[in-house]
N, C-alpha and C positions, 0 to 999 in steps of 0.2 A: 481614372486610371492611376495604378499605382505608382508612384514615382521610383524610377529606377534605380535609386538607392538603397530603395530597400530587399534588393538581391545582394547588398553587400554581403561577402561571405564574414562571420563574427571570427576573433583570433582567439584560439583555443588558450583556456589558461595553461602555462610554461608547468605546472605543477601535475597540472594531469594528462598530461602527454609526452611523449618521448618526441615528437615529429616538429625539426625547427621549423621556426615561422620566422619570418621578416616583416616586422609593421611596416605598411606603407607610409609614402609622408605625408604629413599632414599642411594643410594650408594655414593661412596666418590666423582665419578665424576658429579653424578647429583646433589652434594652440591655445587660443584665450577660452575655449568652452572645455578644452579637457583641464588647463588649469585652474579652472573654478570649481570644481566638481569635486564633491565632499565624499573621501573615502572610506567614511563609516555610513552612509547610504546603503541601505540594503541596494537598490538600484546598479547601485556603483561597482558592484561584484560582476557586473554584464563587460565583456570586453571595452577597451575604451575606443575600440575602433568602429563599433555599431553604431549607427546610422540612426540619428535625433528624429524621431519619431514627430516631434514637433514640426520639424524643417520644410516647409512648403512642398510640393512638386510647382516644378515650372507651369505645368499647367493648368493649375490651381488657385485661386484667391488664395491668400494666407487667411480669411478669415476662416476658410473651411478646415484646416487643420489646424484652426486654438484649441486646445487642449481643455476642458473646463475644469477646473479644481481638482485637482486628484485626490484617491479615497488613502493616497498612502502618509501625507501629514496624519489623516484622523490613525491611520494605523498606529503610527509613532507613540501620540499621544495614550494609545490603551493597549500596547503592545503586550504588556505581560497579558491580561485578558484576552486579546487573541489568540494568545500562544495557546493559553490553556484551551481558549475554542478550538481550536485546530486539532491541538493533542486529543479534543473529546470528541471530534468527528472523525478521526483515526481509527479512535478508539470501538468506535462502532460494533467492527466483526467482535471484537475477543467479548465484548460483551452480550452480543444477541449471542452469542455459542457456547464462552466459556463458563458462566454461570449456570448452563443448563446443565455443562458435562456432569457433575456428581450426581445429578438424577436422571440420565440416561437409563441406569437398570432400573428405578425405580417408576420408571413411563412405561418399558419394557415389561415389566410385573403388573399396573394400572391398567393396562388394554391385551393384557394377555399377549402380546406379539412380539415376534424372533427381533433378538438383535439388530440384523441385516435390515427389517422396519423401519425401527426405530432411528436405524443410524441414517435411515431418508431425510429425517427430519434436517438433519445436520445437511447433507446434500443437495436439501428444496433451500435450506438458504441461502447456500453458498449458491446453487445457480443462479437465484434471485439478483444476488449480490453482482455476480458475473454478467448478466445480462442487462439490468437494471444499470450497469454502468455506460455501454455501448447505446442507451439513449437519454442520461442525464447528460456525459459529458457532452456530446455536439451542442445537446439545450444549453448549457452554460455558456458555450463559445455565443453563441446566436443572442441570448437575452441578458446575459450578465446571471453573474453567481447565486446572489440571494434570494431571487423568484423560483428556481429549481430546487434550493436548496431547503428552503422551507415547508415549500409543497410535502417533498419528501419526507422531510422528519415529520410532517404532519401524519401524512397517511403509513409512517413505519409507525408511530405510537398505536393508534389504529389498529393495525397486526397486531403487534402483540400483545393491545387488551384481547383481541379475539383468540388468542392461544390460550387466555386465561379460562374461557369454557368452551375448549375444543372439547364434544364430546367423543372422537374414535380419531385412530388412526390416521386416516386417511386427511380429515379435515384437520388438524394438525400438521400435516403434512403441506397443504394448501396452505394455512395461513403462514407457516415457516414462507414459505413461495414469497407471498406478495409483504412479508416481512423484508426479505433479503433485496428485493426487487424495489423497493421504497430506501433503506439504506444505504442502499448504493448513494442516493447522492451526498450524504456526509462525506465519502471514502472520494469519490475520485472529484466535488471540486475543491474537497479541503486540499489536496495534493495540483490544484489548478491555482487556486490560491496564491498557494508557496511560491508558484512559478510565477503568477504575474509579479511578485514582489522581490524574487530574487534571482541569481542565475550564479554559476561556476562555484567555487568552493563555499562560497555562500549559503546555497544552496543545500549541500551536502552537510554543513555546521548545521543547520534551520531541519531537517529532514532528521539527523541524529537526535537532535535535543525533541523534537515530535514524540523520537521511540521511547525518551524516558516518560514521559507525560505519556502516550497509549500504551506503553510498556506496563505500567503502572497497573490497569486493567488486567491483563492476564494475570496477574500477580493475586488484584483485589479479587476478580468475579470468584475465581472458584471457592477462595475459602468463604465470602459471603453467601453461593448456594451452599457449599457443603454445611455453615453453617445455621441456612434457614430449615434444611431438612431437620434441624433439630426440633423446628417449632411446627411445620407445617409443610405441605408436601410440595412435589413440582411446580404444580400452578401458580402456587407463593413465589416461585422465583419467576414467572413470568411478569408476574404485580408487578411486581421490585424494578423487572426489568421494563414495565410503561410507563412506571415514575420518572427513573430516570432520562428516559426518554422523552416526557413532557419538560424536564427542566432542562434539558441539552436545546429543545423547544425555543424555550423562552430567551434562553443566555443568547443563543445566535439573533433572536430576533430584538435585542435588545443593544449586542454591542460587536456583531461584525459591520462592517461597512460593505459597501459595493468597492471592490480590487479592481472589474474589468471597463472602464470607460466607453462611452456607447461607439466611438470612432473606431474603436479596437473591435470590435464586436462583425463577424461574419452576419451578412444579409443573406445567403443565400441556403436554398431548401433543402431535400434530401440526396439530392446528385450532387450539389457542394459539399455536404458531410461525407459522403461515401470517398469522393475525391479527393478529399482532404485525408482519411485514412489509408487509402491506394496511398497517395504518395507519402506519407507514414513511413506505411510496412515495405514501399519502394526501398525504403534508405538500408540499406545492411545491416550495418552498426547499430543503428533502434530496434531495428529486428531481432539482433542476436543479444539484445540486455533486455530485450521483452520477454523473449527466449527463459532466456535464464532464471528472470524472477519469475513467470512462470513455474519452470517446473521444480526452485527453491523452496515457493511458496509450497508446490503439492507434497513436498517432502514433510514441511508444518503439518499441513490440513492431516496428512496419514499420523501424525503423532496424535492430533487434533482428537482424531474421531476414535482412534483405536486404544489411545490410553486409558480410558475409565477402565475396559474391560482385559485388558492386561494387567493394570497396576491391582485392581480390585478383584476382578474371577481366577486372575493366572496365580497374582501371588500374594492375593487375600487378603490386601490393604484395604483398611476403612475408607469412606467417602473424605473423611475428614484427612486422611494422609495421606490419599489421592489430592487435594486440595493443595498441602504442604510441598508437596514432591513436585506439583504443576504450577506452584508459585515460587516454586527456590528457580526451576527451569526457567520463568519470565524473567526473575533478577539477573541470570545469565546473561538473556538476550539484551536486557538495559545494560549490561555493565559494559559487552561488548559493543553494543552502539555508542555509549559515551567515549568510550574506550576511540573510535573509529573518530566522532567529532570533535572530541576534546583533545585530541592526542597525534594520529594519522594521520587525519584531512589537513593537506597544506605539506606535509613531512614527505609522505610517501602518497605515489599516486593513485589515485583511486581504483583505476586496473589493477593493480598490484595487491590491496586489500583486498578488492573483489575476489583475485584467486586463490590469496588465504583464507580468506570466508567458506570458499567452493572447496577447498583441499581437507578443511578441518569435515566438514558436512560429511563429505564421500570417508574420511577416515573413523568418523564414529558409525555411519551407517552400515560400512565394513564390518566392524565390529560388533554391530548386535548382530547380525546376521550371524557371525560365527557363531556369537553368544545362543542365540536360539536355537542354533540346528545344533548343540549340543557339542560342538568343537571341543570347548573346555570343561566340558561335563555340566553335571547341572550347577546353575548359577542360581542366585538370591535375586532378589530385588536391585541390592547396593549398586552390582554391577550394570543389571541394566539402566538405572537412574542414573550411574555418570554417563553412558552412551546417549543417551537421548538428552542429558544436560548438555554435552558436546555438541552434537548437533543443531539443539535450537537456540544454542548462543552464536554456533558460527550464522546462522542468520541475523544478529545485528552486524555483523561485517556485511551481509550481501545484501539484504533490501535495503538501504538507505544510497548506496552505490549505485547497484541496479537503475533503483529511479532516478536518481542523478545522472547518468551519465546521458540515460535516454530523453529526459527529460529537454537537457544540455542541446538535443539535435532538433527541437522546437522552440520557437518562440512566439508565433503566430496561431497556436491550434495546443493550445496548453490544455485543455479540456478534453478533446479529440486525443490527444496521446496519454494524458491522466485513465482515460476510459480502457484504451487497451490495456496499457498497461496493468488496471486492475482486472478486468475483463479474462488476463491471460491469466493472472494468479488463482483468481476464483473459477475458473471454469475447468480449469485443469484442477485446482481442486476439488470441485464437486464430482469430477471425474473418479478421483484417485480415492476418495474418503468410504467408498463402499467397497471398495476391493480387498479393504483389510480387514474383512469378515469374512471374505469368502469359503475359507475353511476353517468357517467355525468361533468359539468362542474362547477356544481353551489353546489359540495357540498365538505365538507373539510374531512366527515366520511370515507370513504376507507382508505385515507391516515394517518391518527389516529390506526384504526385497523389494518391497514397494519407494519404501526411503534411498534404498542406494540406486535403484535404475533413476530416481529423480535427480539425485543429487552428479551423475555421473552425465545424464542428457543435461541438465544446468552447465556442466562445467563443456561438453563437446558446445554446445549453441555457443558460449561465449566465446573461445576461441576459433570458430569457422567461422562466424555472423562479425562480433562486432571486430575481431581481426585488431586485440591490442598490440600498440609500439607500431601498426602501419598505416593507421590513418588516424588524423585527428579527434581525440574522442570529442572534443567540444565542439565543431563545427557544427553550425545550426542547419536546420532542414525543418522549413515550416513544414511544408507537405500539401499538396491536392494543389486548392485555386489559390492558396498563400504562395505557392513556390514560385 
């Protein structure tokens, strides 16, 4: 049984909420254990009022809850190398997708098939991705991180040497599938990860500095495909992309450790995982920043999938300044994520950035919109390149927030909400990334509209769901059989 302490409710950090709290008091031995407790502990970012995880229940042996050696000294010790691990299991999506984008027409020419095809491919991974998370994360909770996490990058390497002699369409299509459905678990237990190690603005610092490191990627992937098209066709950049895959392989099996300890770890089967996301999606506030980065992310995914054939068919840019134009756009997203970690977090509250994130989004998306229905007459390239630069920078304001806050309402089911959370981003965008072909190839309009209804349902979910300045945005919520 679990000892009833650990219903305490956690004291939201004073920086990201507007809602007073009152520490309760504390007794003589919780005065000697908070004042020994080392502030630059990643740990130590968890309210000081949460309930020592060590601490017996009454009805318990103490032997049963010794804690055995934690995997977070080894962390300490190889931290800059996990960082980089982390950042390269983030890194995952912009690499299975973004180095394929400057050969999209050129796959589309290779198998004779429309656009709208072609851009399945992009779609079969994203729902791999989106799905494939909804059954690594519970496996993470249940067996600990690196057994999941392995498996997977095994069998995504796998995928994508089989994309290397996709010979049609359709099976292309398929290996995309069990591609994105395999990397999922890079994506949500590296973001499981982060949470066993850290909590509150901590958190938020550690998730920003992520975005420079997978940031980094969007940047590299395309000018590397647009570059390999110089030598050799599509297929070559599927190579490129099992290589790298084999070494992301090796580096995790070489120097992550095990983050989740086996006492931590849910014993229970499929009706305990379901119950544990019931009561998830029960909590409001997770809801409505699940919400949000959801349909943030599908705002990306529509840039994602429709810019080759805009920047290149609309207004007849080379592969290679397709390339340029979609890695000046990643340097955005890094500047404004550092911008958010290095700068905001701590200053101003996380609510707060989130809605400048959400404000700048809906105001570029605005604007292409006019831009393409011809408002201001015909435009160039220039102008639609700052609009779409506005937009996917105001996303380092909002996903690193996003998952922080939501994050912030678990403590016990870090895997189970890592899932949804990507689960919401990717499924909604596999949703949305075919829709901005629908009329065609010669026009920019779908994916305008498609970008501002996302960026505008993001900004309605966060203010009805998680309801900033009226409830505690930190207050934890394990969810299911944790609660």
């Amino acid at each position: 049984m679990r000892s009833p302490t650990n219903r305490t409710t956690e004291r939201p950090d004073d920086r990201t909420t507007a809602t007073t709290w009152r520490q309760p008091a504390r007794g003589p031995e919780q005065e000697r254990q908070h004042a020994g407790r080392r502030p630059d502990h990643p740990r130590e970012a968890a309210p000081p009022t949460a309930p020592a995880r060590t601490a017996p229940a009454p009805s318990r042996p103490a032997r049963t809850r010794r804690r055995p050696a934690p995997a977070t000294p080894a962390l300490r010790r190889t931290g800059f190398l996990v960082t980089l691990v982390l950042g390269g299991l983030t890194a995952t999506p912009p690499l299975a997708m973004d180095m394929y984008l400057p050969a999209l027409p050129a796959v589309t020419d290779s198998y004779g098939a429309s656009a709208a095809t072609i851009q399945l491919t992009l779609t079969a991974c994203l729902a791999g991705m989106a799905l494939g998370q909804l059954v690594v994360g519970p496996m993470s909770d249940k067996w600990g991180r690196r057994r999941p996490l392995l498996t997977g990058l095994v069998l995504y390497v796998l995928a994508t040497a089989l994309c290397v002699v996709a010979p049609n369409a359709a099976l292309l299509v398929t290996f995309r599938l069990i591609q994105g459905l395999a990397g999922a678990a890079g994506i949500v237990i590296a973001r499981a990860v982060v949470r066993d190690l850290y909590d509150g603005l901590a958190m938020a610092r550690f998730f920003s500095t992520l975005m420079l490191i997978s940031g980094a990627a969007p940047i590299v992937a395309p000018l590397i495909g647009g570059q390999l098209l110089r030598f050799t066709d599509w297929r070559g950049v599927f190579a490129v992309l099992t290589l790298i895959g084999l070494g992301l392989l090796v580096l995790v099996h070489r120097v992550l450790p095990e983050t989740l300890a086996p006492e931590d770890r849910h014993s229970g089967g499929f009706r305990a995982t379901l119950a544990t996301m019931r009561g998830l999606l029960a909590d409001r506030p997770f809801t409505g920043y699940l919400l949000a980065a959801g349909f943030a992310s599908a705002a990306l995914f529509a840039y994602i999938s429709a810019s080759p054939f805009v920047v290149q068919e609309i207004y007849g840019a080379s592969p290679q300044t397709f390339s340029l134009l979609f890695g000046l756009n990643s340097v955005g997203l890094v500047g404004a994520g550092q911008l958010n970690g290095k700068v905001l977090v701590g200053r101003v509250s996380l609510d707060k950035v989130l809605a400048t994130g959400l404000a700048l989004m809906t105001a570029a998306a605005l604007a292409l919109l006019l831009m393409t229905l011809g408002v201001f007459g015909e435009v160039g390239l220039v102008p639609v390149a700052a609009g779409l630069f506005v937009l996917v920078s105001a996303l380092g304001l909002v996903t690193p927030n996003t998952t922080t806050l939501a994050l912030m309402r678990t403590r016990n089911a870090a895997g189970s909400a890592s899932a949804l959370l990507g689960t919401s981003s990717f499924l909604v965008g596999a949703v949305a990334s075919p829709l901005v072909g629908v009329a065609g190839e010669h026009t920019a309009v779908p994916m305008a509209v498609l970008q501002l209804t996302c960026a505008l349902l993001a900004a309605a979910c966060w203010a009805l769901f998680a309801r900033p300045g009226r409830a505690p945005a930190g207050a934890p919520h394990t969810g299911g059989a944790d609660s």
